[in-house]
N, C-alpha and C positions, 0 to 999 in steps of 0.2 A: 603590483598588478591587481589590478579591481574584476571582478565578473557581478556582470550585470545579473538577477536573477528577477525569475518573471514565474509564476504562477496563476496561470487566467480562472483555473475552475475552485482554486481558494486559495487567497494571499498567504505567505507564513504569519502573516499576523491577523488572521481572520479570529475570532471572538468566538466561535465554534467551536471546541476538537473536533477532527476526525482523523481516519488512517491518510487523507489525504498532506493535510494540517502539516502530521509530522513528520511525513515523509519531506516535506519541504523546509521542516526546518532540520530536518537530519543532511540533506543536500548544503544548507548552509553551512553547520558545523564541520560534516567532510571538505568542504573547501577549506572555509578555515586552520583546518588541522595541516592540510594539505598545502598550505603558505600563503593562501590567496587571501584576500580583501574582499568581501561582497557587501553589497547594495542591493537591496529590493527595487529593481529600477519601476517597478509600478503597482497601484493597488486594485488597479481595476476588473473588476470581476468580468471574463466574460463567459456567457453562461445559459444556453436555450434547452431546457430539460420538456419541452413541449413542441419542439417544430413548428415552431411561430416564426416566420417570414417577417411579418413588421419586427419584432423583437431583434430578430439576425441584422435586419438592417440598421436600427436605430443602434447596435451595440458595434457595427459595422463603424458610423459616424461614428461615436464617442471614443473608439480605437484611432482614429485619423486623429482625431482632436490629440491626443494622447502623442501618437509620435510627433505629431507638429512641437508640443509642449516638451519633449524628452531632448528634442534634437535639438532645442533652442536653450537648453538646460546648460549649467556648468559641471554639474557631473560628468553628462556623456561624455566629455571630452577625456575621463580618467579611465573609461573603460577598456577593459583590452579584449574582453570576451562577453558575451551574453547565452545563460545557461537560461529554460524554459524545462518549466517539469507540466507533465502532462497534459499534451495536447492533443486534444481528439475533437470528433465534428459536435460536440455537444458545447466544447470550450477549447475552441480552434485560439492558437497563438496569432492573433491580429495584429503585432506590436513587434516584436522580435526580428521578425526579415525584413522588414521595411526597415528598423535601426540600424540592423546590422550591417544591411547594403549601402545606408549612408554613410556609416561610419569605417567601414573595410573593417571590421573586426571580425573574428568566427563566431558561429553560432552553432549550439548546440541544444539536443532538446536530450530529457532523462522521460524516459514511459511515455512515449508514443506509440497510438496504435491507429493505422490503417484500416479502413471500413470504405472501400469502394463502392460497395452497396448500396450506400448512403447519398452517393451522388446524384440521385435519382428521387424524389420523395421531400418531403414536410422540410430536412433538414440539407439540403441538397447545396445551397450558400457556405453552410458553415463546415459542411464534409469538405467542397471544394479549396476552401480556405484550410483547412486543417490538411489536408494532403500538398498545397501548397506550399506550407510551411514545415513540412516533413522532407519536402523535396527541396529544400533549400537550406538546410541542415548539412554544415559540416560532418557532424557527426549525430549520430544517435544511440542514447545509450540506453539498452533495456534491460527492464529487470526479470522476466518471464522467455521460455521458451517459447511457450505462446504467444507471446507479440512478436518474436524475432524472425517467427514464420513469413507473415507479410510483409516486414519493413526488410527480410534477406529478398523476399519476391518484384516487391516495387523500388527498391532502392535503386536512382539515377548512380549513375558510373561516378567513381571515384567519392563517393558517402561512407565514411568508415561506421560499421555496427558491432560496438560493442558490451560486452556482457557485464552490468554491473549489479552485481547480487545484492537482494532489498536485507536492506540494514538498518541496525537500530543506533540511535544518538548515545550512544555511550563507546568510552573506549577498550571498559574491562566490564568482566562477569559481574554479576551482581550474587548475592552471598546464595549459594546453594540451598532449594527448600530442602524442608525435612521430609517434604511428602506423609506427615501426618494429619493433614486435615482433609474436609470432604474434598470430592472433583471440583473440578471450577468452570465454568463459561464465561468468554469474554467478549462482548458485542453489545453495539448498538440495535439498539428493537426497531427496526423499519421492516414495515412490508416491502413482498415482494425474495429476495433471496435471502434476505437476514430472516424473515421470518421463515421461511423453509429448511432452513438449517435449525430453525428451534421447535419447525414440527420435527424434523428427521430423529433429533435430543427425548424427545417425548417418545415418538416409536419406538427408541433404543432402548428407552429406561423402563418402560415395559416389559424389557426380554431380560434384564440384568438378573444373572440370582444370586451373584454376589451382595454382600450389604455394602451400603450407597450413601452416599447423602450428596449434595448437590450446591454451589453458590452459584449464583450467577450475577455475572456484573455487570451492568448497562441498564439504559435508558433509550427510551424514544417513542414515536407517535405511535407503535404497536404494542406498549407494555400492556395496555389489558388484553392483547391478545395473546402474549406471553405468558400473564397470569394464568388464562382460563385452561392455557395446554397444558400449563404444571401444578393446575389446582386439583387432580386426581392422588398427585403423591402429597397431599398433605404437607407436614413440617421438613418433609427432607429434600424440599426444594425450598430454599431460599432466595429471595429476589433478593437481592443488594441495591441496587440502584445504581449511578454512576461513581466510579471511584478513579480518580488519579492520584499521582506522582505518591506521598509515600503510604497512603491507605491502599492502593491497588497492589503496591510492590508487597505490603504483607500479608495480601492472599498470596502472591507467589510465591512467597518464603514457604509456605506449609500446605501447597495445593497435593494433594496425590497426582495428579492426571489433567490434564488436560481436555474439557471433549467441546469439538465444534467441527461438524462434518466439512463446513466449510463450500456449503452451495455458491459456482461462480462468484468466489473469492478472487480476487487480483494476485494477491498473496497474504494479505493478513501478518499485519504488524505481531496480534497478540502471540500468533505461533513462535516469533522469535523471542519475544519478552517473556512468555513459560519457558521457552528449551533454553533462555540463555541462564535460568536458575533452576537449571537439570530438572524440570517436570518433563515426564512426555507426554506424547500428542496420541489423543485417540483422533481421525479424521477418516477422511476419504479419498484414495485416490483419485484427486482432479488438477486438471490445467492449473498451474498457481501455485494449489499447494505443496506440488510434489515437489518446486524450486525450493522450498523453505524448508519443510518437513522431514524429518529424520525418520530414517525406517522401513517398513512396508506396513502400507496399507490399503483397509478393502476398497472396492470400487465402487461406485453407486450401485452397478446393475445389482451387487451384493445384499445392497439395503443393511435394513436396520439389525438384523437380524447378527450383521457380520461386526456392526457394531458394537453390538454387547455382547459377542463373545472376545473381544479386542478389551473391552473394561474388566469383564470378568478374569484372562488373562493376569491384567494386570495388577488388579482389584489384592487377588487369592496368590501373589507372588511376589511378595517384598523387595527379593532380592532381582527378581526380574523388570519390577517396576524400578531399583535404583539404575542396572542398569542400562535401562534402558531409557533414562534422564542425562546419564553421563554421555550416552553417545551422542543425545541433540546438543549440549550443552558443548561437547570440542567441537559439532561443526557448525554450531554460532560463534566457536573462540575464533574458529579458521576463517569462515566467508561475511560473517556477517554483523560485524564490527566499523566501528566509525576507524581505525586506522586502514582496515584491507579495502574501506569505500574509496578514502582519501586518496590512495596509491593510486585506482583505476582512475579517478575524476584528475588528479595530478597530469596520468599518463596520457588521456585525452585531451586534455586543452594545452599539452606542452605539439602534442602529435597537430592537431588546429592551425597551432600559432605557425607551424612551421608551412 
């Protein structure tokens, strides 16, 4: 059994990282583990991040061109399912229902989100197209409470909506920090809400009066505006720059904490790549993060203020801060693992097929 997979707003082989990137190829790996066979059934990006009407249309044709080439393909004929991850009116799934209709196979999408508002306005084609193919979805399965909202409110009769907790590509823990080295920050530097979360880190580390120091890891078109908010603390902010696979794994090995308020996060890869090597989370309670996030924690209206005494807490408490790494660290062993993904995505496309 083959499942087709399709990703419009970035291929898993796009040249980039991002949390999008690997959330799709974590989707692959859980099939695979899962018994299945996958194909990237295509690489084409679609993608209107400006509500450009020519652009929606010209990407409109090149989606036609696309199923005509898929349908006439000798692959399609081995497919028995077609999964789609993230489809929304910015990078509506153009390719998938149309396939899936010719070929009677299920379809299914992973992180849809609903934005009927959008129906109306700059992006009004590719909202339509995007709820289209929400509505034509055997199944959908989401990772947030917050999307489960709209897609339990508009879903046509008989659309199963199920829950599948965002997870990371691996199938065991990876070795416990020691939590002896500075906090850590994990993100890419764009304006906009990444960069709001690294003013919120600045206002916080103001209030701290525990002793501190700081890494922080990422890159992107805002790092000199990164630099300029943590050029007040001198040396006990470090930039890092970007770091992957096993350079970033050993900041985790010896991060104390965790901190990224996490401004309109989706959910945030890095939360489960600290808690799954017993760091914990300083953050904020919001939409997103509270699906991943071990704990209690404050709320925006709280501010910064409620942030640094959540470091300080942890900071000035050893044994508070292990424990409270061991707790994020069993509920990444419980929900958010590539075999507990496997199981839900298994149970889904067996449930499809029938």
């Amino acid at each position: 059994m083959t499942v087709a997979v399709y990703a419009p707003l970035k291929a898993p082989d796009h040249p980039v990282p991002s949390g999008d990137r690997a959330m799709a190829r974590a989707l692959i790996a859980a099939l695979e583990l899962a018994g299945y066979a996958t194909q990237v059934a295509s690489g084409l990006r679609i993608y209107d991040g400006r509500g450009d009407g020519g652009l929606q249309a010209n990407l409109m044709a090149k989606a036609q061109m696309e199923v005509d080439r898929l349908l006439a393909s000798e692959d399609a004929a081995g497919w028995t399912h077609w999964l789609t991850y993230h489809n929304y009116y910015k990078a509506p799934d153009l390719i998938g229902p149309v396939v899936c209709r010719a070929l009677g196979i299920p379809y299914l999408q992973v992180e849809s989100t609903r934005a009927r508002k959008r129906l109306t306005g700059p992006w009004a084609s590719f909202a339509a197209a995007a709820e289209a193919a929400t509505d034509a979805a055997d199944a959908v399965l989401y990772l947030t409470e917050r999307d489960s909202e709209a897609l339990r409110r508009d879903a046509p009769e008989g659309q199963r909506l199920i829950h599948l907790h965002p997870f990371l590509a691996r199938a065991d823990l990876p070795p416990q920090s020691d939590l002896s080295s500075p906090m850590l920050s994990v993100a890419m530097m764009r304006h906009g809400d990444k960069l709001a979360s690294y003013r919120l880190i600045a206002e916080t580390l103001q209030q701290v009066t525990a002793d501190w120091q700081l890494d922080i890891v990422g890159d992107g078109p805002a790092r000199d505006d990164v630099a300029a908010l943590m050029a007040p603390f001198g040396t006990r902010v470090q930039l890092r720059g970007m770091q992957t696979g096993n350079a970033l794994e050993t900041y985790y090995a010896h991060a104390s904490l965790l901190l990224w308020p996490g401004v309109n996060e989706a959910f945030g890869l890095t939360y489960l790549e600290a808690q799954a090597a017993g760091i914990p989370v300083v953050a904020q309670d919001r939409d997103g993060v509270r699906d991943v996030v071990a704990g209690v924690h404050p709320t925006p209206e709280e501010g910064p203020a409620a942030l640094a005494r959540d470091i300080d807490a942890l900071l000035s408490d050893p044994v508070a801060r292990a424990a409270a790494g061991a707790t994020a660290r069993a509920q990444v062993a419980e929900l958010h693992l590539l075999p507990a993904a496997a199981r839900t995505l298994a149970q889904a496309l067996k449930d499809c097929a029938r």
